[in-house]
VMD Tcl script that builds the backbone (N, CA, C; Angstrom):
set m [mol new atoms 489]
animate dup $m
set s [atomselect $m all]
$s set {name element resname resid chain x y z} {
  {N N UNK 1 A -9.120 66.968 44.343}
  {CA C UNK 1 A -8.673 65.620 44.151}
  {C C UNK 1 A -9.868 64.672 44.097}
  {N N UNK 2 A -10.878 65.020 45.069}
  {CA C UNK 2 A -12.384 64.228 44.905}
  {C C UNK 2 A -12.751 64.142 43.319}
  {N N UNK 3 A -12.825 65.191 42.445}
  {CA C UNK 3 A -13.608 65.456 41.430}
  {C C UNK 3 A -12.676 64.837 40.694}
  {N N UNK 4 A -11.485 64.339 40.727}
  {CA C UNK 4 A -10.535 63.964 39.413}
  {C C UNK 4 A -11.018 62.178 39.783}
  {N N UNK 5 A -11.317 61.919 41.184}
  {CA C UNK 5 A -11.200 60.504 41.746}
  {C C UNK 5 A -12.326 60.177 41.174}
  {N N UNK 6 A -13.478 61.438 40.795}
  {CA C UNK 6 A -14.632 61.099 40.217}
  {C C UNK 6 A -14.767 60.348 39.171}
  {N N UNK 7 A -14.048 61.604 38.614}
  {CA C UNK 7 A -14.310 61.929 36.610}
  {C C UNK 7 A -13.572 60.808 36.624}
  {N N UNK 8 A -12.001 60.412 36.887}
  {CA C UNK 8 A -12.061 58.788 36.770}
  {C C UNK 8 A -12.153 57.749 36.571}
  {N N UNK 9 A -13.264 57.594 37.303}
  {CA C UNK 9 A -13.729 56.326 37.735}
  {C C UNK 9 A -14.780 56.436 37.090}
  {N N UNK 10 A -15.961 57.415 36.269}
  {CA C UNK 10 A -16.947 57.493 35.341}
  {C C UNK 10 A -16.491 57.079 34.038}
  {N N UNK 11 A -14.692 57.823 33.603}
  {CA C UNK 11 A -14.757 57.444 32.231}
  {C C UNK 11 A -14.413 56.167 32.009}
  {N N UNK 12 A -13.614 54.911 33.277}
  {CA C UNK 12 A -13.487 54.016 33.461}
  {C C UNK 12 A -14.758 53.149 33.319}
  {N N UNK 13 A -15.666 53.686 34.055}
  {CA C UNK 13 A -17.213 52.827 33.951}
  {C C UNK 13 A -17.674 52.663 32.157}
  {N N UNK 14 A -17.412 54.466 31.470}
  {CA C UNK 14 A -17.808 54.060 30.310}
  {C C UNK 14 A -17.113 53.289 29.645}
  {N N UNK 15 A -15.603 53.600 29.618}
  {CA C UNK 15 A -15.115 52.621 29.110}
  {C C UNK 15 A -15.178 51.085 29.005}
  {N N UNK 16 A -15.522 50.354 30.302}
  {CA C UNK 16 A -15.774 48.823 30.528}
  {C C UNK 16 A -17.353 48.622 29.738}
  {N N UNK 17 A -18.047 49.769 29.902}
  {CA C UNK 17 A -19.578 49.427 29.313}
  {C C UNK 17 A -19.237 49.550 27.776}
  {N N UNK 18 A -18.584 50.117 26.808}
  {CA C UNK 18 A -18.367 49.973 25.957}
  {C C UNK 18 A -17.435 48.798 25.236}
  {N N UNK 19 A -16.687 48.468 25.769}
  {CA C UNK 19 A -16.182 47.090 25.728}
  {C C UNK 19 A -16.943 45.938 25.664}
  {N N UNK 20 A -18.214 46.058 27.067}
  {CA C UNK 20 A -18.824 44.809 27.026}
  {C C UNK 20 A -20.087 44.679 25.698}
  {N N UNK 21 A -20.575 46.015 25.194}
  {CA C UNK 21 A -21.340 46.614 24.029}
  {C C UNK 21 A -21.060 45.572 22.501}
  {N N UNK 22 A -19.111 46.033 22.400}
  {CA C UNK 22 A -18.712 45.568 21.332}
  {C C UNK 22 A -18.650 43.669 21.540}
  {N N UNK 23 A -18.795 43.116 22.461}
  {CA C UNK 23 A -18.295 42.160 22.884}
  {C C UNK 23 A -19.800 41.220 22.309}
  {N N UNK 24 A -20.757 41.596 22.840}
  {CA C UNK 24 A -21.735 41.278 22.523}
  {C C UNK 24 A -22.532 41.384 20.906}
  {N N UNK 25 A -21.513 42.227 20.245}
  {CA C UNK 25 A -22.113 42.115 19.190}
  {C C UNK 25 A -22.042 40.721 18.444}
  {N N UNK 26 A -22.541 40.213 17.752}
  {CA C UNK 26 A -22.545 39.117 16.598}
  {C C UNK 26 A -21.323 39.811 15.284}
  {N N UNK 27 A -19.932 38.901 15.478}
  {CA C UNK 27 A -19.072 38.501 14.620}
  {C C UNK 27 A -19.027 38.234 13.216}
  {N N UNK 28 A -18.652 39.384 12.136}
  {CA C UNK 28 A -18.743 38.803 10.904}
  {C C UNK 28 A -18.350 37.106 10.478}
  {N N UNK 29 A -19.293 36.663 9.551}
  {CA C UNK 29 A -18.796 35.576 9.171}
  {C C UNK 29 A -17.897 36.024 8.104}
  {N N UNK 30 A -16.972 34.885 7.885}
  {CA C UNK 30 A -15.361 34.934 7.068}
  {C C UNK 30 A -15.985 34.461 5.842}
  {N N UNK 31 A -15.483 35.146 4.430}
  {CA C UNK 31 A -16.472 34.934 3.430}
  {C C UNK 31 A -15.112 33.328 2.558}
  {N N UNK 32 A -14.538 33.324 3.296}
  {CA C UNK 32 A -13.724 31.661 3.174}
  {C C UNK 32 A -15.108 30.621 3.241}
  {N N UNK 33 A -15.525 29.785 2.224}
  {CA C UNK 33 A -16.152 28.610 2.366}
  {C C UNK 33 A -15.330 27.199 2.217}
  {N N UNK 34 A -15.711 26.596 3.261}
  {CA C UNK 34 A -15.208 25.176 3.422}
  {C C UNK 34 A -15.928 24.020 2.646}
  {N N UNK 35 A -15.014 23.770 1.710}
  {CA C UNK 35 A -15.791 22.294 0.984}
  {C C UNK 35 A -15.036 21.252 1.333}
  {N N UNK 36 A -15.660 20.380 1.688}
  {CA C UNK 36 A -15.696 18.983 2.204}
  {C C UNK 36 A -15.300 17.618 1.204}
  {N N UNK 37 A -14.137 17.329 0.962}
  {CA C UNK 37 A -13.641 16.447 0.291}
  {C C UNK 37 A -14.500 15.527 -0.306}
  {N N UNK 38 A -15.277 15.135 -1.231}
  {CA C UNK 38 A -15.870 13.716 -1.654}
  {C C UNK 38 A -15.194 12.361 -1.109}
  {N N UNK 39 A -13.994 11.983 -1.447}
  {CA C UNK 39 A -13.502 11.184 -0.785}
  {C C UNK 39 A -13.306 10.760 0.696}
  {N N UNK 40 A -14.004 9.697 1.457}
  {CA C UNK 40 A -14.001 9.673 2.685}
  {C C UNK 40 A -12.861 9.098 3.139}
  {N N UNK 41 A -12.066 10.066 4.369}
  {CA C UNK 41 A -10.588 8.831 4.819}
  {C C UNK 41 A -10.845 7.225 5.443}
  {N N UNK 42 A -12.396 6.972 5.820}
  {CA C UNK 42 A -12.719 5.607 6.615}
  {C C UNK 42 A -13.654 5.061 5.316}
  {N N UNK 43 A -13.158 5.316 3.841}
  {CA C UNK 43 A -13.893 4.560 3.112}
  {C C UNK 43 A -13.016 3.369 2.835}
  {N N UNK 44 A -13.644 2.191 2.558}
  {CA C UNK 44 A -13.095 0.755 2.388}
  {C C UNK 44 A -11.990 1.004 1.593}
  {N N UNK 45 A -10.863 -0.021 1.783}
  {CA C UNK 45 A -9.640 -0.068 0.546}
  {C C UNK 45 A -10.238 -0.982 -0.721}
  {N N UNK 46 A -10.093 -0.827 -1.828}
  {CA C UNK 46 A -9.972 -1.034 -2.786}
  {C C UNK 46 A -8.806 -1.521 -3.636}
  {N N UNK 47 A -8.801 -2.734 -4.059}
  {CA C UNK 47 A -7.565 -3.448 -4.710}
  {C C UNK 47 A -7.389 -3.776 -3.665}
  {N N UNK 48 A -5.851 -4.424 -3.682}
  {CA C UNK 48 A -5.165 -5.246 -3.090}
  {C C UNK 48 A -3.516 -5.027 -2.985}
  {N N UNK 49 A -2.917 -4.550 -2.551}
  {CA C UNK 49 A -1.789 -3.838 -1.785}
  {C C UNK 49 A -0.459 -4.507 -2.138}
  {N N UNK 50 A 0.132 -4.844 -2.827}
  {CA C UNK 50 A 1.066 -5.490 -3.329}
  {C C UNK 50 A 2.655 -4.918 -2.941}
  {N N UNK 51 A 3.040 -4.870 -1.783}
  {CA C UNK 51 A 4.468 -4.611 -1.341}
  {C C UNK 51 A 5.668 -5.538 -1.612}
  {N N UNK 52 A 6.699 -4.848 -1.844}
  {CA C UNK 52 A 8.142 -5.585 -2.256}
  {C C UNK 52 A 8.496 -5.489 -0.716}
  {N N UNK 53 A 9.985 -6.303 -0.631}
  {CA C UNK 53 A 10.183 -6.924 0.553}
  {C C UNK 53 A 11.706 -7.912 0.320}
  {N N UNK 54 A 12.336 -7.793 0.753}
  {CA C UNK 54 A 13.516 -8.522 1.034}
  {C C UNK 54 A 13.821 -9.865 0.357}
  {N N UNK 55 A 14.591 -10.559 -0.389}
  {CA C UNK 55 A 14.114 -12.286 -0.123}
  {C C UNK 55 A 14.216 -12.534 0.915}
  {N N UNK 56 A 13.334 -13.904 1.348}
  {CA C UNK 56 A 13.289 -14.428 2.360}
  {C C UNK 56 A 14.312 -15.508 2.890}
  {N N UNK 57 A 14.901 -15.583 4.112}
  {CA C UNK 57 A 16.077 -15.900 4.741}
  {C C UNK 57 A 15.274 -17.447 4.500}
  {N N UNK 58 A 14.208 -17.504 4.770}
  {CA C UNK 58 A 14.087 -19.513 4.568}
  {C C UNK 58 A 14.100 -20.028 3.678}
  {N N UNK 59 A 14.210 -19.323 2.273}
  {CA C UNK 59 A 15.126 -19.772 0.925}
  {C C UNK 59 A 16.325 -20.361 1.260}
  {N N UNK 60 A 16.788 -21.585 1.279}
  {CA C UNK 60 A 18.307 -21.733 0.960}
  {C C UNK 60 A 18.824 -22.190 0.010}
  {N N UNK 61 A 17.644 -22.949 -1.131}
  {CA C UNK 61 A 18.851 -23.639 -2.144}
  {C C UNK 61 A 17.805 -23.069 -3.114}
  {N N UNK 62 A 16.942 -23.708 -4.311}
  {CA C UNK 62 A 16.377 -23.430 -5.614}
  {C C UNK 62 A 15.161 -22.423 -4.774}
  {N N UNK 63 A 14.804 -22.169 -6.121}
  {CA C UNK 63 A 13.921 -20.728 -5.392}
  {C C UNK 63 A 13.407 -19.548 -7.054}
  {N N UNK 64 A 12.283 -19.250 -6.822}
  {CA C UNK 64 A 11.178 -18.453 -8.351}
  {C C UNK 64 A 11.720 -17.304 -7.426}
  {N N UNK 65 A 11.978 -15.903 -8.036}
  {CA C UNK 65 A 11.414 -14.723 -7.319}
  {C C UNK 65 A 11.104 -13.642 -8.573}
  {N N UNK 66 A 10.614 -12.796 -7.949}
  {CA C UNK 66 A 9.943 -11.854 -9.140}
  {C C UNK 66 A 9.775 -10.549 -8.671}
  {N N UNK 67 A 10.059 -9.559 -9.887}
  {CA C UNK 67 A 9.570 -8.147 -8.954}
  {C C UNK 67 A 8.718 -7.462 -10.386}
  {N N UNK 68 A 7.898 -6.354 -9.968}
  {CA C UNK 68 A 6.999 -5.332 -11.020}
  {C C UNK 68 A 7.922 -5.273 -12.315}
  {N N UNK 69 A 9.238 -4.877 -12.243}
  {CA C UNK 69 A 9.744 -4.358 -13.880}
  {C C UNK 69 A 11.242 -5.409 -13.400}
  {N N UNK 70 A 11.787 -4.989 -14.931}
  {CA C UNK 70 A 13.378 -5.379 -14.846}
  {C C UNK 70 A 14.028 -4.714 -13.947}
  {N N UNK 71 A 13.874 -3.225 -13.985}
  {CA C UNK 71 A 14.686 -2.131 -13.334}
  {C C UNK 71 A 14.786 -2.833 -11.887}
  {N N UNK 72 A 13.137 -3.061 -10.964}
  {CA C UNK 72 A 12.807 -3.295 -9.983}
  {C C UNK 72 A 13.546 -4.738 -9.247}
  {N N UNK 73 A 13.754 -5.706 -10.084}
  {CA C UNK 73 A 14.313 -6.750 -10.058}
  {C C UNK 73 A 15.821 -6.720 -9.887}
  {N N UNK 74 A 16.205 -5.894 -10.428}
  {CA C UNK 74 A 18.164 -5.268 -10.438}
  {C C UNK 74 A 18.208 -4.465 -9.050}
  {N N UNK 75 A 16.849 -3.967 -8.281}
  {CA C UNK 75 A 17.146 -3.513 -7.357}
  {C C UNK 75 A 16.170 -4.151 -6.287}
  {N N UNK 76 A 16.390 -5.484 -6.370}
  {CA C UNK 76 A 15.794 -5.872 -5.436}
  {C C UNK 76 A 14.420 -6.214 -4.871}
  {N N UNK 77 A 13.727 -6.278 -5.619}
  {CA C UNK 77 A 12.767 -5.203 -4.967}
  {C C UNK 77 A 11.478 -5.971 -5.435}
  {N N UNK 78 A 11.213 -7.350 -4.529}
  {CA C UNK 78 A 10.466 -8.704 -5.042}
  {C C UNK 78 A 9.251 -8.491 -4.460}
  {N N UNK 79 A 8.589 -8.795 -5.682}
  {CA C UNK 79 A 6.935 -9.274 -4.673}
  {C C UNK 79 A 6.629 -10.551 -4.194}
  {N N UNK 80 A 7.281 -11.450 -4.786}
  {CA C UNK 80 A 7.001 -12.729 -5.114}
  {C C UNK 80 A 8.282 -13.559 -4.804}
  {N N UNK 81 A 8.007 -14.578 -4.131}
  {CA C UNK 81 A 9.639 -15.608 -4.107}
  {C C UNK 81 A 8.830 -16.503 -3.677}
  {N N UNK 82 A 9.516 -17.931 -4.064}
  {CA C UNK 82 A 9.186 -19.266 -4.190}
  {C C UNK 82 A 9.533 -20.300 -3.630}
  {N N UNK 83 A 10.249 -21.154 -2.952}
  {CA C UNK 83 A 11.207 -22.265 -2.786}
  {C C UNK 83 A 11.568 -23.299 -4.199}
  {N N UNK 84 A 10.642 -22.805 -5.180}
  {CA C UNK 84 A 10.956 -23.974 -5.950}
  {C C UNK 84 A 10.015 -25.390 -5.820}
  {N N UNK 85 A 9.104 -25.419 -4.796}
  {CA C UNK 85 A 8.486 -26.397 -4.173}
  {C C UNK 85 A 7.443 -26.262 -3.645}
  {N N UNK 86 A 7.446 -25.861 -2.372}
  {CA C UNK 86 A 6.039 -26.254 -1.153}
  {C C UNK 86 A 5.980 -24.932 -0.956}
  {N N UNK 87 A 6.460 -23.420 -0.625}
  {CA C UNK 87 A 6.532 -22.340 0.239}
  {C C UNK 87 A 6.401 -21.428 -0.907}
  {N N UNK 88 A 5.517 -20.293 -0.840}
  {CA C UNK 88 A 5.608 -19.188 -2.034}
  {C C UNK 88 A 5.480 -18.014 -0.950}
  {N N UNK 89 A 6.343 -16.897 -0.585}
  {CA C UNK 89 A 6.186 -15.962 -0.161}
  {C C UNK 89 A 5.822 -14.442 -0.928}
  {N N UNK 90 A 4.605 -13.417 -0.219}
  {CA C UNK 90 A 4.813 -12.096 -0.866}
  {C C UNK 90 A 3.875 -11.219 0.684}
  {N N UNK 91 A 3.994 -10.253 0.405}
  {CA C UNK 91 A 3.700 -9.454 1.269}
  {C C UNK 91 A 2.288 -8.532 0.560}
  {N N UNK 92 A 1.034 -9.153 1.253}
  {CA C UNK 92 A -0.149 -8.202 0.368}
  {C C UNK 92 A -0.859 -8.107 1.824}
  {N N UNK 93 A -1.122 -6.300 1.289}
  {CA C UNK 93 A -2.053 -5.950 1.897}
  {C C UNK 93 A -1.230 -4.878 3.463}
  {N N UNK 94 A -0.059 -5.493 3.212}
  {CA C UNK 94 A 1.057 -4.829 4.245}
  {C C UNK 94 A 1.184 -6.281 5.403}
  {N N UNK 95 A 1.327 -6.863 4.922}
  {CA C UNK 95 A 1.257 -8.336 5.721}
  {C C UNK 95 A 2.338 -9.419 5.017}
  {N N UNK 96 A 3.478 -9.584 5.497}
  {CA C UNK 96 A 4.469 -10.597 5.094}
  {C C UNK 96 A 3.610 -12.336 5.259}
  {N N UNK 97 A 3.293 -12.525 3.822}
  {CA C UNK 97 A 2.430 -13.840 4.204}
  {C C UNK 97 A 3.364 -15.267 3.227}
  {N N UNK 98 A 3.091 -16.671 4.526}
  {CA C UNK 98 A 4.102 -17.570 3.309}
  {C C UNK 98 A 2.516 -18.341 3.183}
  {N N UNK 99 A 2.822 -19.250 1.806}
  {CA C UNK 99 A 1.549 -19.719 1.525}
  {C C UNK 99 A 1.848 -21.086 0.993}
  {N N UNK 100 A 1.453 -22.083 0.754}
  {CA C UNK 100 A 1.537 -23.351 0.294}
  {C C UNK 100 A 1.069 -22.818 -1.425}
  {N N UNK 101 A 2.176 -23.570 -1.991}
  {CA C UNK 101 A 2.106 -23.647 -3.395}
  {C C UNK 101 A 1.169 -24.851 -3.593}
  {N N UNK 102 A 0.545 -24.755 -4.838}
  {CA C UNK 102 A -0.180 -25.790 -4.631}
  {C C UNK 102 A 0.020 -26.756 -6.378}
  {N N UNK 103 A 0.563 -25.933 -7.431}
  {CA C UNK 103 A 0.876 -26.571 -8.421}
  {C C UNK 103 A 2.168 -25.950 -8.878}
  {N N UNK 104 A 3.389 -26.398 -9.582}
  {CA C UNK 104 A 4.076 -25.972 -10.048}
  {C C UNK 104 A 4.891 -26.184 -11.078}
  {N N UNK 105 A 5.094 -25.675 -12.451}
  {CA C UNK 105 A 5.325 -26.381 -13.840}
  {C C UNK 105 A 6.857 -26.497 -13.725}
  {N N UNK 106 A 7.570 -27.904 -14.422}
  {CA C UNK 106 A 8.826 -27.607 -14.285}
  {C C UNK 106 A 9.501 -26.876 -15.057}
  {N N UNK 107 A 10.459 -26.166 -14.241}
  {CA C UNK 107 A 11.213 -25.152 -15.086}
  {C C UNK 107 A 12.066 -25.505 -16.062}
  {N N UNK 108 A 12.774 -26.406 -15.820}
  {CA C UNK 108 A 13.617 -26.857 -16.738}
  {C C UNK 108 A 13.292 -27.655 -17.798}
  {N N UNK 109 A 12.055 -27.832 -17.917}
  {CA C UNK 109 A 11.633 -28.645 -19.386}
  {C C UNK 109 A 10.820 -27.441 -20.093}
  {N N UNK 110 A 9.836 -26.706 -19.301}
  {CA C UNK 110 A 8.559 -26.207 -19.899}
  {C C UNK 110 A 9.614 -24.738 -20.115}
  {N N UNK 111 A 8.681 -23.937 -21.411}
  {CA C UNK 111 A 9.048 -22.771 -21.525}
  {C C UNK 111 A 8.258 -21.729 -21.089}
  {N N UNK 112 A 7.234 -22.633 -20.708}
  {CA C UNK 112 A 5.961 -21.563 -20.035}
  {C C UNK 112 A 6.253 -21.995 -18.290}
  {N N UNK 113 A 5.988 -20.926 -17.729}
  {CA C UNK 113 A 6.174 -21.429 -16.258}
  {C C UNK 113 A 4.596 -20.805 -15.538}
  {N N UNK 114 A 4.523 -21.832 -15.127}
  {CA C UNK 114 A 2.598 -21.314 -13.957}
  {C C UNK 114 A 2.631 -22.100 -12.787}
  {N N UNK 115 A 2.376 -21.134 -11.939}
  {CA C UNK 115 A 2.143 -21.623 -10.416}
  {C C UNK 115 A 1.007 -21.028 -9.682}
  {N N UNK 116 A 0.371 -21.946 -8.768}
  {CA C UNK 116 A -0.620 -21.493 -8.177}
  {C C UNK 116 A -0.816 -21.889 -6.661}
  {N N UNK 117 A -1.419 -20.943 -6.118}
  {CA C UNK 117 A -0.887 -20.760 -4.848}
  {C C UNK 117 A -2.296 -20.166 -4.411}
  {N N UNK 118 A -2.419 -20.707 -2.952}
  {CA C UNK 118 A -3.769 -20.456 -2.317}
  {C C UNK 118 A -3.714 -20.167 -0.959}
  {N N UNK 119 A -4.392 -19.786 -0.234}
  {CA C UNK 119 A -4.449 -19.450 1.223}
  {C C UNK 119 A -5.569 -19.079 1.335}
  {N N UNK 120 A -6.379 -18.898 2.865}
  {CA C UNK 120 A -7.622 -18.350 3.495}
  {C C UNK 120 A -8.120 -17.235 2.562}
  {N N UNK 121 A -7.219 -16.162 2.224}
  {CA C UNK 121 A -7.378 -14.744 2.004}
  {C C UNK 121 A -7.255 -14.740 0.558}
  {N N UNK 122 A -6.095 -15.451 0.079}
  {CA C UNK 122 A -6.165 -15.167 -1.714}
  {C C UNK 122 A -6.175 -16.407 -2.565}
  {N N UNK 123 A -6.439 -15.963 -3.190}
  {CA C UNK 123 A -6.197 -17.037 -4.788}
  {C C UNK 123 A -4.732 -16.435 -5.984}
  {N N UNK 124 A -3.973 -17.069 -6.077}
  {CA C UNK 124 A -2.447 -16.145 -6.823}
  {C C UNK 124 A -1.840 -17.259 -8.084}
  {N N UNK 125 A -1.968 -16.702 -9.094}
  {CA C UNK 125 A -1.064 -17.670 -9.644}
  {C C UNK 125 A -0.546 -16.781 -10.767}
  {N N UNK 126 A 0.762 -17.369 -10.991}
  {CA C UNK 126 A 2.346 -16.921 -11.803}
  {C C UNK 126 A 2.278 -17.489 -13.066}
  {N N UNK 127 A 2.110 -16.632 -14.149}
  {CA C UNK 127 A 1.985 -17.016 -15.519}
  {C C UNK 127 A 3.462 -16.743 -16.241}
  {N N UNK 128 A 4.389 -17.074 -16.915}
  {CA C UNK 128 A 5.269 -16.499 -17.568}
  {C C UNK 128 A 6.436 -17.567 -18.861}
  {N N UNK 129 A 6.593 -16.747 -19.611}
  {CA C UNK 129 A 7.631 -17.074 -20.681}
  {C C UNK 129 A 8.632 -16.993 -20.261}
  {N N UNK 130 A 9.582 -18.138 -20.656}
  {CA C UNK 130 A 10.698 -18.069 -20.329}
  {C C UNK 130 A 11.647 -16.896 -21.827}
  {N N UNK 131 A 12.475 -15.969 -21.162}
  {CA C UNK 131 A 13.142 -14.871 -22.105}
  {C C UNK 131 A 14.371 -15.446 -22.327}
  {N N UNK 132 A 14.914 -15.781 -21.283}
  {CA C UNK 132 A 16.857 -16.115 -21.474}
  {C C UNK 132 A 17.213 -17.471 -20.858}
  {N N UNK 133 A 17.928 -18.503 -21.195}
  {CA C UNK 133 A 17.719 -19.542 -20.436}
  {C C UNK 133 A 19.894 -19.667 -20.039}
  {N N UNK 134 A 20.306 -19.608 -19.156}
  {CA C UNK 134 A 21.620 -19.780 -18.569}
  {C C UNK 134 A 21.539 -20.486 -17.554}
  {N N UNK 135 A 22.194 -20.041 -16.217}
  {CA C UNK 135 A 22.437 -21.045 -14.887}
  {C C UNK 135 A 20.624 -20.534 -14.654}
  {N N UNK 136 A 20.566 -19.837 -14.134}
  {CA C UNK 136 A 18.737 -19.095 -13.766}
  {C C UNK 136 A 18.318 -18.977 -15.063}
  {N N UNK 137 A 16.651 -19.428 -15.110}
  {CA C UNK 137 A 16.069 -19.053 -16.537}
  {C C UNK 137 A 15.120 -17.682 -15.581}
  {N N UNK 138 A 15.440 -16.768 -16.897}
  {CA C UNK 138 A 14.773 -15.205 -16.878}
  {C C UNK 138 A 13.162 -15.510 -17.380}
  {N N UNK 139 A 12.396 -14.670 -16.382}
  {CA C UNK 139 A 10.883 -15.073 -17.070}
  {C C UNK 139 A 10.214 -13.659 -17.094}
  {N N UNK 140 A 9.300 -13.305 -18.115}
  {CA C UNK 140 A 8.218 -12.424 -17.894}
  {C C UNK 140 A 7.252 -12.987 -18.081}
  {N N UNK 141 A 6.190 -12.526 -17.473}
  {CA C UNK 141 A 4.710 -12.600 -17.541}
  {C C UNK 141 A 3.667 -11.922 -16.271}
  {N N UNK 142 A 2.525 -12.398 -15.821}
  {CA C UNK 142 A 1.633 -11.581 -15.026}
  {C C UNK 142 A 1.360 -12.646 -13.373}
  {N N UNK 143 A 0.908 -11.851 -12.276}
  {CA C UNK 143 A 1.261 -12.324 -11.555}
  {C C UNK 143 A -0.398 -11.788 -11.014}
  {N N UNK 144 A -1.333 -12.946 -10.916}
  {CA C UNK 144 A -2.832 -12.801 -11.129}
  {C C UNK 144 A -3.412 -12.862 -9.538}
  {N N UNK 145 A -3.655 -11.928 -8.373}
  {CA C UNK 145 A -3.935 -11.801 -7.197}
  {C C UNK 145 A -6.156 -11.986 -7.223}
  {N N UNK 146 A -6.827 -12.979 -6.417}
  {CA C UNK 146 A -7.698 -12.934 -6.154}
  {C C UNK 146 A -8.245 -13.181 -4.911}
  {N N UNK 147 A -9.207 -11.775 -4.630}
  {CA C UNK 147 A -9.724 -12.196 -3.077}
  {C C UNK 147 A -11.117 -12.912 -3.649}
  {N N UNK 148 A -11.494 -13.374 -2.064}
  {CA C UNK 148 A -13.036 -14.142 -2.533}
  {C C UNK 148 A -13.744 -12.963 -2.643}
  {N N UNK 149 A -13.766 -12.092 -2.047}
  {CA C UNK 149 A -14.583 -10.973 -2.584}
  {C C UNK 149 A -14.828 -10.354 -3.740}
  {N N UNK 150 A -14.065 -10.895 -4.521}
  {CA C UNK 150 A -14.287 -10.643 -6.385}
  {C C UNK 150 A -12.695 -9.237 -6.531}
  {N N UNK 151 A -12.237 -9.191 -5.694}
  {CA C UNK 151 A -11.561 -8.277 -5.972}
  {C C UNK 151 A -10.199 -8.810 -6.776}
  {N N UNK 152 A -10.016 -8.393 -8.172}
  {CA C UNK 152 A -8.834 -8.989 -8.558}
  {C C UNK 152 A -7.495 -7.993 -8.627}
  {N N UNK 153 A -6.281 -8.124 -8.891}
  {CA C UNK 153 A -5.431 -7.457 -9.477}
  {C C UNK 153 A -4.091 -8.180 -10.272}
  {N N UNK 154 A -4.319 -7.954 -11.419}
  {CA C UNK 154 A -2.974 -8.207 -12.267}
  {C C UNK 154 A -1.902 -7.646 -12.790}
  {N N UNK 155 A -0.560 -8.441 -12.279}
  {CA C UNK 155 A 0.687 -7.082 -12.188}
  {C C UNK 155 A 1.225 -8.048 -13.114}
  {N N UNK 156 A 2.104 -7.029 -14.003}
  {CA C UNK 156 A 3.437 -7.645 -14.639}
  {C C UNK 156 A 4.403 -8.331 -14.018}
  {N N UNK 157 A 4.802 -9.166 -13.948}
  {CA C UNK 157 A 6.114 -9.506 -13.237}
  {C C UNK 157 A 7.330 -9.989 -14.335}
  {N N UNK 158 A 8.813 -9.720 -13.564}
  {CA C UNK 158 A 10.051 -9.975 -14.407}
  {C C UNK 158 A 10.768 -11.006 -13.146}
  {N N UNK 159 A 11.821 -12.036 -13.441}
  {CA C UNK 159 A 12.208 -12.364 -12.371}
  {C C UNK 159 A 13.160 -14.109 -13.032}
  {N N UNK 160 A 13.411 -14.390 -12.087}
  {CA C UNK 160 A 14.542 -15.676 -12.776}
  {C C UNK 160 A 13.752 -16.990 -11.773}
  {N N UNK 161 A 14.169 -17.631 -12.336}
  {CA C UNK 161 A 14.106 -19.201 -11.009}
  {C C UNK 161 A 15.307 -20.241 -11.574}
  {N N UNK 162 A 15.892 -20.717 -10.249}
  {CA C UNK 162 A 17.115 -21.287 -10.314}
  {C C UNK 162 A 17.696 -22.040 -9.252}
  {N N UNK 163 A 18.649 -22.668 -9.395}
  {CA C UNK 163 A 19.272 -22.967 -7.835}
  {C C UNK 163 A 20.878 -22.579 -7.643}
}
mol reanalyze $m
mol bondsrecalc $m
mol representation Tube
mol addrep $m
């Protein structure tokens, strides 16, 4: 029983010394190479962020609004709304912002309609033809976003103004 308690506990020894052998060796490298995106996720935004958004509940009587296409406009789906007056609301940048209008052509005489609108952050103004004229006149034209940083962007816009 000594000699089995031996033999044992020797092939046990080799065994752990061979374990620690393989353990120590240096690990193939994986012939998978990792390339590294060009695009950085903490690189600056670029343009200017133009989100649709609800009309706004402090509209109550005349009021411009506008969205990207016709389709977009049938579903809601405004960048732009006006009071008709002093207040121009849109949401840039992911930020629901209202802004003081600062010029505005009348609708009901002119067939061209332009408004311009300013704040800390942008420069915006609403260019458009009038298309259909009923209770609301229907307008297309472009809807001209500028930061002071030179960054511009110009969207189509479709949309009515009325009371």
């Amino acid at each position: 029983m000594k000699y089995v308690i031996i033999f044992f506990s020797a092939f046990l020894l080799v065994a752990c010394k061979k374990d620690k052998e393989t353990v120590s060796v240096p690990a193939k490298k994986d012939s998978v190479t990792v390339v590294q995106d060009s695009v950085k996720t903490d690189a600056p935004k670029t343009g200017i962020a133009v989100d649709p958004f609800p009309f706004p509940k402090e509209i109550k009587e005349c009021s411009c609004y506008f969205a990207k296409s016709k389709s977009d406009f049938e579903n809601e789906k405004y960048i732009y709304a006006d009071d008709a007056g002093k207040t121009a609301y849109m949401k840039l940048d992911g930020k629901r912002l209202a802004m003081n209008l600062i010029s505005s052509s009348d609708m009901e005489v002119d067939e061209e309609l332009s408004k311009e609108i300013e704040s800390d952050d942008y420069k915006i103004s609403v260019k458009g033809k009038k298309i259909k004229g009923e209770e609301a006149l229907l307008f297309e034209g472009t809807l001209t976003i500028e930061k002071p940083d030179g960054t511009v962007v110009i969207l189509p816009v479709y949309g009515e103004c009325g009371c």
